[in-house]
Steps between C-alpha positions, in 0.01 A plus 500: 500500500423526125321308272739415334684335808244265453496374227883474475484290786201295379713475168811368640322242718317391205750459281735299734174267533536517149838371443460274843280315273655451246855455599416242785470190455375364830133535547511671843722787350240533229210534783710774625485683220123453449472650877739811376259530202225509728640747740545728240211517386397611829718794523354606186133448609574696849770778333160577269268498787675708633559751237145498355263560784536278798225294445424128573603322166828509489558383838229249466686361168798458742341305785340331201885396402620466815261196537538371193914480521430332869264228304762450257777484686313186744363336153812493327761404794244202555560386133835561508562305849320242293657505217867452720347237693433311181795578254747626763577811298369905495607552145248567265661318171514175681156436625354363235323172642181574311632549147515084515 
């Protein structure tokens, strides 16, 4: 497979992150898209690894984000399982407890 494979796929999955976040309006749907982001950004940091050598960065750079998507997924489904449990909604627009 090409290079270019790649990065069309790692384009596509970013941009429906993209538009996940911005057309949703329920804050799990926009975590999703923040994990797409995230995932491609991997492609693109193993597609170059590949491409340019073999060596340890790139893949490093996508354990790196592998961890950091796991951290962020168990961070923000705590707040938002908090956020429920206090206003009994997942939208974004309508939790707005500390603006009082």
């Amino acid at each position: 497979m090409a290079l270019g494979a790649y990065i069309g796929v790692s384009a596509a999955l970013f941009a429906l992150g993209l538009i996940c976040i911005i057309s949703r309006r329920n804050i799990l749907y926009v975590l999703f898209g923040v994990e797409m982001i995230l995932n491609a950004a991997s492609i693109n940091f193993a597609a170059f690894n590949r491409f340019n050598g073999g060596g340890l960065e790139g893949r490093v750079f996508v354990v790196f984000i592998i961890i950091l998507a796991a951290a962020e997924s168990a961070i923000a489904l705590a707040i938002v399982l908090n956020v429920y449990h206090l206003m009994k909604t997942v939208k974004p627009s309508e939790a707005d407890f500390l603006r009082e």
